[in-house]
VEXMARMAR-332762 format. One record per residue: residue number from 1; residue in three letters; chain; x, y, z of N, C-alpha, C, O in turn. Coordinates in Angstrom, 3 decimals, always signed. Example, Ala and Ser with C-alpha at 12.3 -4.5 7.8 and 13.67 -1.06 7.14 Angstrom:
<sites>
   resi   resn   chain        n_u        n_v        n_w       ca_u       ca_v       ca_w        c_u        c_v        c_w        o_u        o_v        o_w
      1    ala       A    +13.190     -5.690     +7.800    +12.300     -4.500     +7.800    +13.200     -3.300     +7.800    +14.236     -3.319     +8.465
      2    ser       A    +12.850     -2.250     +7.080    +13.670     -1.060     +7.140    +12.900     +0.030     +7.870    +13.409     +1.138     +8.039
</sites>
This chain:
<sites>
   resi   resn   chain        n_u        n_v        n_w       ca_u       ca_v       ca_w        c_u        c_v        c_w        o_u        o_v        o_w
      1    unk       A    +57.722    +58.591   -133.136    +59.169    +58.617   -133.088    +59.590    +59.153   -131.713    +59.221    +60.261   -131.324
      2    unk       A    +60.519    +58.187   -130.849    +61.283    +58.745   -129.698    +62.139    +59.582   -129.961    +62.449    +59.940   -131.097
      3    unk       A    +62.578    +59.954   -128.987    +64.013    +60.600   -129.157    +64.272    +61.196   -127.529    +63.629    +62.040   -126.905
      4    unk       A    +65.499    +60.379   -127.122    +65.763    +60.297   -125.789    +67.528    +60.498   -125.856    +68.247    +59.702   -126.459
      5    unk       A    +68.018    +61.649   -125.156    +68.993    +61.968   -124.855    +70.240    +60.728   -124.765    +69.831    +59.914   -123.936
      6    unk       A    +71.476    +60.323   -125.255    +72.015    +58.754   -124.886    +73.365    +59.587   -124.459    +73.364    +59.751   -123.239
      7    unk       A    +74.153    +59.980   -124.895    +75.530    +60.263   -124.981    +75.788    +61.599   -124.874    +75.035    +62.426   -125.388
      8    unk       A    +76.862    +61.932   -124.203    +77.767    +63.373   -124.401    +79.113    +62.704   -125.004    +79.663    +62.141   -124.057
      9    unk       A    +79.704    +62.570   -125.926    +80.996    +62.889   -126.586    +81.690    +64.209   -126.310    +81.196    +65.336   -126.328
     10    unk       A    +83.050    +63.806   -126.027    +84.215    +65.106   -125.758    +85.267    +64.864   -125.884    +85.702    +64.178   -124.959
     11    unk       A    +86.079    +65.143   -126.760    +86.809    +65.229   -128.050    +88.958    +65.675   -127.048    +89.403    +66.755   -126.660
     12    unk       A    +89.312    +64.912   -127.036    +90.839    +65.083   -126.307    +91.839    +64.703   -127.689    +91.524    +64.370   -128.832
     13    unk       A    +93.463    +64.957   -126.895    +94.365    +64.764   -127.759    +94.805    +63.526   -126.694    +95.675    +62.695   -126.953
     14    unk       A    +94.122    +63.572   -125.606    +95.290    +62.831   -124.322    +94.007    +62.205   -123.738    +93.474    +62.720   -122.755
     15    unk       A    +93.319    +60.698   -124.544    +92.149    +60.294   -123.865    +92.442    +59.868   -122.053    +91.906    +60.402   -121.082
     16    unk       A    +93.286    +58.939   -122.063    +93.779    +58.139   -120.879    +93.608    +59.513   -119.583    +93.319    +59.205   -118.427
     17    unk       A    +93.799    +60.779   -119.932    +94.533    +61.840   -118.900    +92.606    +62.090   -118.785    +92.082    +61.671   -117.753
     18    unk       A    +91.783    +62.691   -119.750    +91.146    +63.204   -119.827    +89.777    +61.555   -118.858    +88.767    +61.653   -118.160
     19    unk       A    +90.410    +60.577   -119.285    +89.264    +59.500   -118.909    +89.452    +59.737   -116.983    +88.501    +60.002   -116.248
     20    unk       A    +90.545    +59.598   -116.630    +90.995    +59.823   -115.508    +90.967    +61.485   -114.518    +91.283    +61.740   -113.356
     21    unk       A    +90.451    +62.309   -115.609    +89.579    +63.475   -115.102    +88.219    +62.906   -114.578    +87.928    +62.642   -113.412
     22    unk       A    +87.321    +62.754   -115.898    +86.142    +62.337   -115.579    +85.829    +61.467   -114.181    +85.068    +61.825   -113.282
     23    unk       A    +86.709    +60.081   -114.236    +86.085    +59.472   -113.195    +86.997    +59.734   -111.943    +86.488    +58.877   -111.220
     24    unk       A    +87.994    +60.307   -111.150    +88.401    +60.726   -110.572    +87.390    +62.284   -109.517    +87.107    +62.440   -108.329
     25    unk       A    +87.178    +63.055   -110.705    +86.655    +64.408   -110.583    +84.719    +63.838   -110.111    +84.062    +63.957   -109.076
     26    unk       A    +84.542    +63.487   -110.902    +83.231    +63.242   -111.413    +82.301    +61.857   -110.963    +81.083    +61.685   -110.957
     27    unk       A    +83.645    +60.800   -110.526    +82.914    +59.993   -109.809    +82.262    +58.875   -111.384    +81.447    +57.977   -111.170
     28    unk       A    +82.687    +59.103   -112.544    +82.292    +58.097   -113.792    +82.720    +56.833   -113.792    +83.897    +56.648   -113.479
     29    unk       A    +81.938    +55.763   -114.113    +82.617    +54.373   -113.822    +82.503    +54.420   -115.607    +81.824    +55.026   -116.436
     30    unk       A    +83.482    +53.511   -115.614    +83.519    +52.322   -117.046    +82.124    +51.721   -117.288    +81.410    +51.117   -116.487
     31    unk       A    +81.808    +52.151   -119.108    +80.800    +51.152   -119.609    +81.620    +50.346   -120.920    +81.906    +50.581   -122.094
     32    unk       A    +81.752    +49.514   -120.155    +82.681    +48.573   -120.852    +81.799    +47.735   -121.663    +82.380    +46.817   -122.242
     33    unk       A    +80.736    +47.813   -121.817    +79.584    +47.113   -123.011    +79.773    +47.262   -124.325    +79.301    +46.606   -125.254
     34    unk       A    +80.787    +48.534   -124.332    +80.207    +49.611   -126.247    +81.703    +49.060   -126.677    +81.879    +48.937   -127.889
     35    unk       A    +82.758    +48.730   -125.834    +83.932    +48.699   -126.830    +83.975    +47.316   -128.021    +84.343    +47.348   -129.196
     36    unk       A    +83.507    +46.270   -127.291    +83.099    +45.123   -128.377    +82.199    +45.585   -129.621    +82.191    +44.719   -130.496
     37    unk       A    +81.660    +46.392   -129.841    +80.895    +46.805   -130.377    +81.596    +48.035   -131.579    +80.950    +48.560   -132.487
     38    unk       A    +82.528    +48.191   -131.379    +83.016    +49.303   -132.388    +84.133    +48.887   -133.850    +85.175    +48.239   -133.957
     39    unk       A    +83.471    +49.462   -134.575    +84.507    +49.546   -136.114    +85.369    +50.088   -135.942    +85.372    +51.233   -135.490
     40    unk       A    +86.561    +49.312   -136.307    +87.786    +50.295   -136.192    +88.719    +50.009   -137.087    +89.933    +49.966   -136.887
     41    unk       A    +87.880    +49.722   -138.540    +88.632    +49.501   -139.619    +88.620    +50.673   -140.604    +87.816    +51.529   -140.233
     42    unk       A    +89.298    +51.010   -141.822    +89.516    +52.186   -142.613    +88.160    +53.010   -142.706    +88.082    +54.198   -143.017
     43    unk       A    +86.756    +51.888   -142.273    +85.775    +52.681   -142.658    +84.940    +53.152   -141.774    +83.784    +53.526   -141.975
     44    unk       A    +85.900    +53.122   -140.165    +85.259    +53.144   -139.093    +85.920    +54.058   -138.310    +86.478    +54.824   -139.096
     45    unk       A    +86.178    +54.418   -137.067    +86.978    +55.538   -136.387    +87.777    +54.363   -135.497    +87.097    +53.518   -134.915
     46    unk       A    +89.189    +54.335   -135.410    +89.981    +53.921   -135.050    +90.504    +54.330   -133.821    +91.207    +53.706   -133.027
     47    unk       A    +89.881    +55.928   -133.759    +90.980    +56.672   -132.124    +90.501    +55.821   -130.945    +89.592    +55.021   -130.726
     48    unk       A    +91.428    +56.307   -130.356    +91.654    +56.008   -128.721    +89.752    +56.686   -127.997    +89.214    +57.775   -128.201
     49    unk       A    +89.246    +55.477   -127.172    +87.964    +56.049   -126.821    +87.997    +55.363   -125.417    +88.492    +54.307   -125.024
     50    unk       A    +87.333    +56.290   -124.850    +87.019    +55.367   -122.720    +85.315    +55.657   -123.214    +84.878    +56.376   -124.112
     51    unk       A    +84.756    +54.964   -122.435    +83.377    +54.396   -122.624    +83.267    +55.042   -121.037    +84.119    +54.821   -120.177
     52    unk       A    +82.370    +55.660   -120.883    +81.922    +55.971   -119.318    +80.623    +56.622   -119.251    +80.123    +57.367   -120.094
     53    unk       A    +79.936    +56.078   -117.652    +78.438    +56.241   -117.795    +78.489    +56.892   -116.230    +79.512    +56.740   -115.562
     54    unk       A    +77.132    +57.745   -115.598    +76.749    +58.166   -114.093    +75.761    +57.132   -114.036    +74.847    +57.402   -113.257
     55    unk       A    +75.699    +56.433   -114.409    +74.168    +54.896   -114.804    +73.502    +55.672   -115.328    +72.709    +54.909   -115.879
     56    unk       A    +73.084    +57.002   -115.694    +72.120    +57.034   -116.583    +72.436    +57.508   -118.378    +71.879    +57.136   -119.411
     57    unk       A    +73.375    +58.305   -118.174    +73.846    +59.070   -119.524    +75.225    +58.411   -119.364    +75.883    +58.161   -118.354
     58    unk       A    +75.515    +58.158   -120.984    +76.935    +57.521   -121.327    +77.783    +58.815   -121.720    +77.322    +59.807   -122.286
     59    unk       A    +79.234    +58.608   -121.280    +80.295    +59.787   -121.972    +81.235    +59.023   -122.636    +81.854    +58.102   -122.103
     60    unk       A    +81.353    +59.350   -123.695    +82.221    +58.908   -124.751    +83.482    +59.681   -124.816    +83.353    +60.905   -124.852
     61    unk       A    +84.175    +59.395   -124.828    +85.800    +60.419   -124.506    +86.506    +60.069   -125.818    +86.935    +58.918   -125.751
     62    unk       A    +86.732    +60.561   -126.793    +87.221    +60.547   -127.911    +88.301    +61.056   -128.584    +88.146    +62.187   -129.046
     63    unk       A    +89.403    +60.489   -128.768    +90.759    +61.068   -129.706    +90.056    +62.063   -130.692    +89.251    +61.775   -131.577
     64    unk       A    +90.418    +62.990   -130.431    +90.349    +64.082   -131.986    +90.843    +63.502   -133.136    +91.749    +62.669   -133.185
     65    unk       A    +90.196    +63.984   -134.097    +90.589    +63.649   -135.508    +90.088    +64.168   -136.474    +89.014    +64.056   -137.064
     66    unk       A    +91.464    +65.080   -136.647    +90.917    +66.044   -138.091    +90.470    +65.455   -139.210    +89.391    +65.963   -139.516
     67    unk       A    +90.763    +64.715   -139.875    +90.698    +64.015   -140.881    +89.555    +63.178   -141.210    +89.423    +62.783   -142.368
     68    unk       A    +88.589    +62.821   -140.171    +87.385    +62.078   -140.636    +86.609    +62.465   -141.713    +86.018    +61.679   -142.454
     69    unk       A    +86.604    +63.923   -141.825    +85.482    +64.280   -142.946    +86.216    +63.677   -144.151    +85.472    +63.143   -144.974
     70    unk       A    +87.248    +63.661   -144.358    +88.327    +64.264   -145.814    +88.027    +62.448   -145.863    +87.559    +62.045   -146.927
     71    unk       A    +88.312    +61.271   -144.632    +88.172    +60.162   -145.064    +86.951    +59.581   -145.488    +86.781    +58.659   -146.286
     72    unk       A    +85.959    +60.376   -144.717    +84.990    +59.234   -145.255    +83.952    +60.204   -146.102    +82.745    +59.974   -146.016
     73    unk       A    +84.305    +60.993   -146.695    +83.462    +61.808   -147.463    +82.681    +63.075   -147.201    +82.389    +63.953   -148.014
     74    unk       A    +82.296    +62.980   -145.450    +80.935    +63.535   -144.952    +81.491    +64.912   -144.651    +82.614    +65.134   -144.198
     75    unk       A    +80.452    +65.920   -144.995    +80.416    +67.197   -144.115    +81.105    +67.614   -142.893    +81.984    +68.466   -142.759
     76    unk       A    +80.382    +66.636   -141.772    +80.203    +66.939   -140.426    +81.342    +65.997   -139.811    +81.531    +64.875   -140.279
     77    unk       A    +81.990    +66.431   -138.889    +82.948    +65.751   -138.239    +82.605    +65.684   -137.024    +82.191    +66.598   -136.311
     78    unk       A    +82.768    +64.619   -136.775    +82.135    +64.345   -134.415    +82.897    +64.203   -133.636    +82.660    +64.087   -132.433
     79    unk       A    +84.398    +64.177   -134.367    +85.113    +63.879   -133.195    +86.172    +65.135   -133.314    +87.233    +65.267   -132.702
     80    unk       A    +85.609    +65.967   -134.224    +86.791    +67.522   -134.042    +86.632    +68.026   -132.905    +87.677    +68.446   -132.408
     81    unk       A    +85.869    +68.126   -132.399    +85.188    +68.934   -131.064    +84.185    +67.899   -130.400    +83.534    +68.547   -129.580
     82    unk       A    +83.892    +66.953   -130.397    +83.013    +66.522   -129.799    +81.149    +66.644   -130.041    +80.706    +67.505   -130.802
     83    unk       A    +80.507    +65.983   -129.530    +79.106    +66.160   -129.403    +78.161    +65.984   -128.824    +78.526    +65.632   -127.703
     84    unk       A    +76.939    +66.007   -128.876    +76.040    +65.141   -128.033    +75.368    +64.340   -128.817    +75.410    +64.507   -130.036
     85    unk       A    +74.695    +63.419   -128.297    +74.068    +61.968   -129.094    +72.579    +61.887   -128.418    +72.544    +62.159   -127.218
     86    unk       A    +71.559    +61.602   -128.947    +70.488    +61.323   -129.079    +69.988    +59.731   -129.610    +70.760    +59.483   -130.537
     87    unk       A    +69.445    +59.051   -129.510    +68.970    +57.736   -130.199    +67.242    +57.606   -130.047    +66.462    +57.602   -129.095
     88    unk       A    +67.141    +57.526   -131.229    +65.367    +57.215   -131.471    +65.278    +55.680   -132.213    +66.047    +54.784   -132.562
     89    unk       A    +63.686    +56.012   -132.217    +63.835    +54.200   -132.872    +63.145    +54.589   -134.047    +62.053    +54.034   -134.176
     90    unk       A    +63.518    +55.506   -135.077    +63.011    +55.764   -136.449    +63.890    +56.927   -136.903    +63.495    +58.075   -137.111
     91    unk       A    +65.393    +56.375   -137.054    +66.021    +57.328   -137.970    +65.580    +57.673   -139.365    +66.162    +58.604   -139.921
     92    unk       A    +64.616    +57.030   -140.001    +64.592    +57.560   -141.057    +63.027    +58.431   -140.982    +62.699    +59.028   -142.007
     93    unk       A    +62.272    +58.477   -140.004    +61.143    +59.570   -139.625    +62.705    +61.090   -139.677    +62.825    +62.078   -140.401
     94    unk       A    +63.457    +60.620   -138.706    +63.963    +61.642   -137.978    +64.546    +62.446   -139.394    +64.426    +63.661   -139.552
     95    unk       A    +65.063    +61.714   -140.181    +65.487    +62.430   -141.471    +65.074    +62.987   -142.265    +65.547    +63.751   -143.107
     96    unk       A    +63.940    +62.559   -141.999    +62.573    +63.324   -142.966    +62.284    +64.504   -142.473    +62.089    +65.601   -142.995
     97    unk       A    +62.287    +64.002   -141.044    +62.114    +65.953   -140.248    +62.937    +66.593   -140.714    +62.477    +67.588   -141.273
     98    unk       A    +64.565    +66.451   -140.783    +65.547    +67.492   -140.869    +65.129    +67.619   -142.022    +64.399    +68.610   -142.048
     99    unk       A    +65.206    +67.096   -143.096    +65.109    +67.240   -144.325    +63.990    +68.287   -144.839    +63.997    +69.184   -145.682
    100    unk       A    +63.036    +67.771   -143.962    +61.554    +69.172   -144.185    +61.647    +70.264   -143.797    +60.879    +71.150   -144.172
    101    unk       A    +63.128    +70.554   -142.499    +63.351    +71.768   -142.282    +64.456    +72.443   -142.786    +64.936    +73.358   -142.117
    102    unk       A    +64.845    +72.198   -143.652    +66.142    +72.169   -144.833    +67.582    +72.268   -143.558    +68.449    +73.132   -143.433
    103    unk       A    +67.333    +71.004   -142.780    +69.247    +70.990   -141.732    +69.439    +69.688   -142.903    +68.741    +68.740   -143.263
    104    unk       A    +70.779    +70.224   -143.259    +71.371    +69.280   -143.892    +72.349    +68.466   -142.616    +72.934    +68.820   -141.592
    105    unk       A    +72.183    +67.525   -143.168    +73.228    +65.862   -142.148    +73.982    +65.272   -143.336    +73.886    +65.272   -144.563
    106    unk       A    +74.955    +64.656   -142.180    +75.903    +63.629   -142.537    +75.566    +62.091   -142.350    +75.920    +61.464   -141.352
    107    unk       A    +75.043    +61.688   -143.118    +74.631    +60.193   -143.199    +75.980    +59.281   -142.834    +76.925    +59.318   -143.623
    108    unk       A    +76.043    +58.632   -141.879    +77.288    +58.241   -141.405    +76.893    +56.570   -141.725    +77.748    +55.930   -142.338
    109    unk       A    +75.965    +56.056   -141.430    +74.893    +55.086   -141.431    +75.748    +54.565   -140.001    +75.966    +55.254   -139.005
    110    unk       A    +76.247    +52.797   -140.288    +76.922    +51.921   -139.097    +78.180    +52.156   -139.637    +78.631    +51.517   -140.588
    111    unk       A    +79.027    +53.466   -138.795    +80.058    +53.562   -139.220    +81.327    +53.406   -137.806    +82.466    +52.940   -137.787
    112    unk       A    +80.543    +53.979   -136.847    +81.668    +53.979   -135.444    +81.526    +52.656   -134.564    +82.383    +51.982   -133.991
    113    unk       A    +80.126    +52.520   -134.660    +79.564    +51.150   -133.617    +78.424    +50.429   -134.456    +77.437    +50.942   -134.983
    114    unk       A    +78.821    +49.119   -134.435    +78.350    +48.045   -135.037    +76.640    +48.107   -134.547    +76.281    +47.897   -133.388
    115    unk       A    +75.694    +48.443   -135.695    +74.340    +48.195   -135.627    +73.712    +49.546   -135.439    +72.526    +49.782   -135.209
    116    unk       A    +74.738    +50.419   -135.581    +74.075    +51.649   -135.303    +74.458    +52.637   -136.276    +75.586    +52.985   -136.627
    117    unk       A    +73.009    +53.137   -136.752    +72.755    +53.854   -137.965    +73.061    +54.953   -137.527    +72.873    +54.876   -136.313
    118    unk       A    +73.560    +56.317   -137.872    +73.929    +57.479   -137.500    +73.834    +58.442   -138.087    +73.987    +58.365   -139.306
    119    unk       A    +73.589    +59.540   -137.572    +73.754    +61.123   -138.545    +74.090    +62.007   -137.944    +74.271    +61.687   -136.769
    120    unk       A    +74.286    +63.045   -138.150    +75.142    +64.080   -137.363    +74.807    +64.612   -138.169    +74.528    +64.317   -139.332
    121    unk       A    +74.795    +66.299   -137.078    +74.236    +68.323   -138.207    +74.396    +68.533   -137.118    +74.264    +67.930   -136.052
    122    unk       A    +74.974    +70.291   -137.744    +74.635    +71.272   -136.861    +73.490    +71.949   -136.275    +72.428    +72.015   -136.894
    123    unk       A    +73.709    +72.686   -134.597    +72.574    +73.124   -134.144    +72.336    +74.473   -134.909    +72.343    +74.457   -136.140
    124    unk       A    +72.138    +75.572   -134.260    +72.694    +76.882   -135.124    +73.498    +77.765   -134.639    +73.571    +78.932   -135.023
    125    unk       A    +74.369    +77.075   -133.462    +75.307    +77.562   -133.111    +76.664    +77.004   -133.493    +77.742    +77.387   -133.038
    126    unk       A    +76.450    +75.956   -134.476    +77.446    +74.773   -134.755    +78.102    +74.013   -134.460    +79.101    +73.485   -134.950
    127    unk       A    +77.155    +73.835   -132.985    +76.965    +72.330   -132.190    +76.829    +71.516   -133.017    +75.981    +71.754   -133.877
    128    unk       A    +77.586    +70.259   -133.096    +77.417    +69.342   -133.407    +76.675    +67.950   -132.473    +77.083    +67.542   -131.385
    129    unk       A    +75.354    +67.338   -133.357    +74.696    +67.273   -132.911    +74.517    +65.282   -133.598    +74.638    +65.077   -134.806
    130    unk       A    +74.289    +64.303   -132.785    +74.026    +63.119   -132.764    +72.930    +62.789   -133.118    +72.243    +63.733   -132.729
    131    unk       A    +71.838    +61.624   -133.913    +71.078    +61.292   -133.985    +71.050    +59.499   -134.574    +71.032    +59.102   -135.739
    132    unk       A    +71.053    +58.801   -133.470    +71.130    +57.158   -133.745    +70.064    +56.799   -133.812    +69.040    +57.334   -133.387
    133    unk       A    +70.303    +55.200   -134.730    +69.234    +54.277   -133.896    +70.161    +53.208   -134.399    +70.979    +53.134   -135.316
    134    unk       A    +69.643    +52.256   -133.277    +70.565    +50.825   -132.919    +69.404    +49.586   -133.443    +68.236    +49.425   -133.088
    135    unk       A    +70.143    +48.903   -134.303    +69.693    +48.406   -135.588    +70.089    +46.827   -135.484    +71.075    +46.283   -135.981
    136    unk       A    +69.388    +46.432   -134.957    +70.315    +44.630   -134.589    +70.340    +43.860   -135.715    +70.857    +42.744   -135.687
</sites>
């Protein structure tokens, strides 16, 4: 089982202001690949998102939204505060680990982006914490 660093998520009320930090400040271009790619129906996350990469790590800039847990059932919320993302190519090894070390997750499965299985837990600081795999 891999497991290779993919994403930083960071969580705004004002994406457009906050996208225009990043690549202004920071020098981030547009990865305009992931927006075709996203659910944004009742069972998917709908907010406002900028897609941005340094070519190697992607930043996801994300509308806050209290309400995801209460909608879709789960524990863990990713876009209250933001997170970081990880992607391996055996989410369900990876679940077995958490599971053997009693971290409970939020089984999200393909809920934000089309083909991609998901889970989210806390670190033990209550980082919220990403774990994909992209599922064609």
């Amino acid at each position: 089982m891999k497991i290779k660093l993919h994403h930083v998520n960071v969580c705004s009320k004002d994406v457009p202001e906050l996208e225009a930090f990043y690549r202004d400040v920071l020098d981030l271009e547009p990865e305009p690949s992931l927006e075709a790619g996203r659910i944004l129906d009742e069972n998917g996350y709908p907010g406002k998102v900028a897609f941005l990469s340094d070519g190697t790590t992607q930043f996801h800039l994300a509308e806050k939204d209290f309400g995801i847990g209460f909608r879709t059932g789960q524990a863990v919320n990713p876009v209250e505060r933001g997170h970081i993302a990880f992607r391996t190519d055996d989410i369900e090894a990876f679940k077995r680990r958490l599971t053997e070390k009693g971290i409970a997750f939020s089984d999200y499965g393909a809920w934000a982006m089309q083909g991609w299985a998901q889970i989210f837990f806390y670190d033990p600081e209550g980082n919220v914490i990403e774990v994909h795999q992209v599922r064609e």
